[in-house]
N, C-alpha and C positions, 0 to 999 in steps of 0.2 A: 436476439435472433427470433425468439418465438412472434415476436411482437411482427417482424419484420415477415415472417412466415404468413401471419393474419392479417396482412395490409395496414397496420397499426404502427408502424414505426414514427408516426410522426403525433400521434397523442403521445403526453403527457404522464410520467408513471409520479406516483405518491408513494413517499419516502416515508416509512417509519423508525423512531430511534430501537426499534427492536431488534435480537438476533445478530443474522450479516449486514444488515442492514442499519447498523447503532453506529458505527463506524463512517458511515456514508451519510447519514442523519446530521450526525455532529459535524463532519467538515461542511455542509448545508447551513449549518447555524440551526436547526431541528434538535434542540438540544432534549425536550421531552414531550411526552405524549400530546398535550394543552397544547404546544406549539405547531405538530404535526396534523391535530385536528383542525386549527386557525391556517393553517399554509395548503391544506387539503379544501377548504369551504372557499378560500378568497386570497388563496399563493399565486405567483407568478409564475409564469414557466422560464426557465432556465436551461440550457443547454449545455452537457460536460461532455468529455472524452471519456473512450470504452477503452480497458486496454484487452485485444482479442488474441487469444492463446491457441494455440496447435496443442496443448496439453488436452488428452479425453477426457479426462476428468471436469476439466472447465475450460470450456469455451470462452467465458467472458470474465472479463476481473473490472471492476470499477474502484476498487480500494487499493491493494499491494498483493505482489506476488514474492515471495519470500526463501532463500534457501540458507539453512548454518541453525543456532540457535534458535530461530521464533520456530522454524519448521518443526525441529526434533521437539521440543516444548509443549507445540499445537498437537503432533501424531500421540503425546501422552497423557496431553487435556483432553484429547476425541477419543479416547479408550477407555476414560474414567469418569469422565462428566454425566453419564448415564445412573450412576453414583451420586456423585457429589460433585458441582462446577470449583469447588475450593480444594477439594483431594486430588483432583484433578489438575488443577492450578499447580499445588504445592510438589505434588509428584513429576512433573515436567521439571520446573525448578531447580528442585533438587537434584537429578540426575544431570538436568542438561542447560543451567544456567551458569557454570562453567568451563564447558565444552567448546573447544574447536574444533571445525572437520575441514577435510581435503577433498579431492574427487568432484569438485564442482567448476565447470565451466563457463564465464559467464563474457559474453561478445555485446556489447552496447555502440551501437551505429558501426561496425563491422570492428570496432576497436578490442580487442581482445584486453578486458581487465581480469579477470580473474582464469590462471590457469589448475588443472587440474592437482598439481605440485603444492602450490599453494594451499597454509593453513588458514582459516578463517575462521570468524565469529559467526559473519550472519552479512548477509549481501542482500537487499531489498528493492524493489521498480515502486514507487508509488506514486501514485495520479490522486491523491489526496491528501492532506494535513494533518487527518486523526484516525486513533484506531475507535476500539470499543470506549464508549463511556468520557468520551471527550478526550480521551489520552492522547497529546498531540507529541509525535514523533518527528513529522516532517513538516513544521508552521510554514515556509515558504512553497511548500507541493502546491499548484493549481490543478484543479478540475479540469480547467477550460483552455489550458493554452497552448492543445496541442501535441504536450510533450509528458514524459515519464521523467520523475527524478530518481538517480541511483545513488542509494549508499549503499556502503560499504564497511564494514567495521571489522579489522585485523585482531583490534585491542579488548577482550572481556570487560577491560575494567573503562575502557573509554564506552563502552557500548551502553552499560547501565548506567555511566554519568547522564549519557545521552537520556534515556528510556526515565530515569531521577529528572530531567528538564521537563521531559515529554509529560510526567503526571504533573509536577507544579503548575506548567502552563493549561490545562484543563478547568483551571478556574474563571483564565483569561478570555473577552468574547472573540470571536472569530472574526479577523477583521477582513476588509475588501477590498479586493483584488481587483486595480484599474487593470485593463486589460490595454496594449500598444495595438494598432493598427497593425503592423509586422511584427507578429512575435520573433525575438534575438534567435538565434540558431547559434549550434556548438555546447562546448563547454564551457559556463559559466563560472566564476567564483561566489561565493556566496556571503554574506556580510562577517566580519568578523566573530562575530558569534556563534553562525552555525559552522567555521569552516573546518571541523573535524568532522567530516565524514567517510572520506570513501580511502582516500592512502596519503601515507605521508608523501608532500612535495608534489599534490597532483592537485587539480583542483579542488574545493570544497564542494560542488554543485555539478551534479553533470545532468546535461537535461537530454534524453534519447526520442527516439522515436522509433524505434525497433531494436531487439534484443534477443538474444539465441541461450540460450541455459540448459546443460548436460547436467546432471547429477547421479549419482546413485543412493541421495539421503530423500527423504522425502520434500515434498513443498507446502508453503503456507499460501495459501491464492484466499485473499476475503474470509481469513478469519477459520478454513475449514483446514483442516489437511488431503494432501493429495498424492496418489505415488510419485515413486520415482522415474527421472522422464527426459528424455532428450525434448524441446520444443520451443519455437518462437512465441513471441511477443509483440502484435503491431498494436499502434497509437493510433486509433480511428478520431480523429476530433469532431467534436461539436455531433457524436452519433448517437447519442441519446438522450431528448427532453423531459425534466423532470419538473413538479412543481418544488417549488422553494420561496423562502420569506422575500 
């Protein structure tokens, strides 16, 4: 938005693997610094989807927006990291790497998944593949195609088998994403490997384009924490050019 405020919407921004930005870096293939400087001197521009929030706290999300365990986790790492980023870590963890909450509402393409009765783990939008540090949570998330994918996770203990996938494959390189002339629309299934994700006997993959989420827990938006918030979610595609390898 700022960019767009200074008639600059249509340069190019450069991605570093740093901060909130480490997370955005690595689903780029920006895996470190050397690379960042080599993609900033002589990268290509690429163009991803934003995803824009009615939340005040954050206007814009280009990685996940987040409500259940990463949220509560994050609001205990952002309280103690000032500390130490490991006390921090380990303190979230512990309190709240076991935890389900209720009171959250979540509406994907006007479909009402998650009611407020409902117990959960941690219910996630993501418009990218990795978190911090290469940690890939959602390997089939695209950037580019328009859409947000939703998980969902009921199960604690299915959640961190997930999140045990998600650090192994951080080794593996990020691979590319042919893009279809008409991207599919709906709900998709996802390969038999990712199809635990969102509830039993529903799809494994659901890809939205807009999203409505009530809470009274906090929110994870790009790695920070945020209050708690009634507020939409749209999928602006192809709104912002970045350079990339």
């Amino acid at each position: 938005r700022i960019l767009r405020a200074d008639g600059l919407s249509e340069h190019s921004m450069g991605i570093l693997p740093l901060g909130t930005g480490n997370g955005v870096a690595h689903s780029l293939g920006i895996k470190d610094l050397r690379t960042a400087v080599e993609v900033l001197l002589g990268g290509g521009k690429r163009r991803i989807d934003v995803m824009a929030t009615t939340h005040p706290a954050a206007p814009l999300s280009l990685l996940s927006v987040s409500v259940g365990l990463e949220s509560e986790v994050m609001r205990d790492y952002q309280a103690w990291r000032h500390r130490s980023r490991w006390i921090g870590a380990a303190v979230g963890v512990a309190q709240h790497g076991m935890s389900r909450v209720s009171d959250v509402m979540v509406e994907a393409d006007g479909q009402r998944i998650v009611e407020t009765t409902d117990r959960i783990c941690n219910v996630g939008l993501h418009n990218m593949p990795c978190y911090g540090f290469g940690v890939r949570p959602h390997p089939i998330a695209d950037p580019a195609d328009g859409f947000a994918d939703v998980r969902l996770h009921r199960s604690r203990v299915a959640y961190w088998a997930w999140m045990g996938a998600a650090t192994l494959r951080a080794s593996r390189p990020i691979r590319p994403t042919i893009h279809p002339s008409t991207p599919p629309t709906g709900p998709i299934v996802a390969p038999e490997d990712e199809s635990e994700s969102w509830e039993t006997n529903r799809p494994g993959r659901l890809r939205i384009q807009h999203a409505t989420i009530s809470t009274s827990h906090p929110v994870q938006i790009d790695g920070e924490s945020a209050p708690a918030a009634t507020f939409d979610v749209d999928i602006l595609p192809n709104a912002l050019s970045v350079l990339a390898p």
